[in-house]
Phi, psi and omega in degrees: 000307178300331160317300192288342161307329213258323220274343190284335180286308168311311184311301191292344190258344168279339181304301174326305190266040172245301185333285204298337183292326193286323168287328153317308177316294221263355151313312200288332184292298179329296184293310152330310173269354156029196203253148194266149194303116181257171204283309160341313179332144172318290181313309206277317152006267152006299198240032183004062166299153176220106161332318182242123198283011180285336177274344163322128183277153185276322208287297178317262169301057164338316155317308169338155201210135147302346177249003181275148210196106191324318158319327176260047172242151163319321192249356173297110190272003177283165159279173187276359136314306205318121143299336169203171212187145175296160166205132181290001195276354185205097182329143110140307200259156181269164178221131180297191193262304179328313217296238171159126173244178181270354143297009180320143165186119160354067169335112188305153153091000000 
């Protein structure tokens, strides 16, 4: 009898850390796709994000390319379906895949 007490305890306490593990996962996925990053933001300001890289002013950023796009950056954490994809320069928040900041750098490959 004191077996099936022991094996029943285990059962509820593995169910219990199955529970909480499963809510973490899918908080931490939640937190991953965050809210997309608006051009107001400090950060993205800063770094003169444009949601769309057609709206980057030229005089301002020279550099800039038409065809450079936050999907062909380097730090772009999306896939290349995606509309919009994490970056670490801006925690929390999607950046668009069009869009484009003066931290742009060439996706290797």
């Amino acid at each position: 009898m004191h077996t099936n007490h022991a094996l029943l305890a285990n059962r509820r306490s593995f169910i219990v850390q199955l529970s909480l593990g499963s809510t973490a996962l899918l908080a931490g996925n939640a937190f991953a796709q965050g809210a997309l990053l608006a051009e107001t933001d400090a950060q993205a300001v800063a770094l003169g994000y444009k949601s769309d890289t057609t709206k980057v002013e030229a005089k301002k950023y020279t550099k800039h390319a038409a065809a450079q796009n936050c999907k062909g950056c380097q730090l772009y954490q999306g896939k290349a379906a995606d509309a919009a994809g994490g970056c670490p320069l801006f925690a929390g928040k999607q950046v668009s895949g069009n869009g484009w900041c003066s931290a742009w750098v060439k996706k290797n490959g």
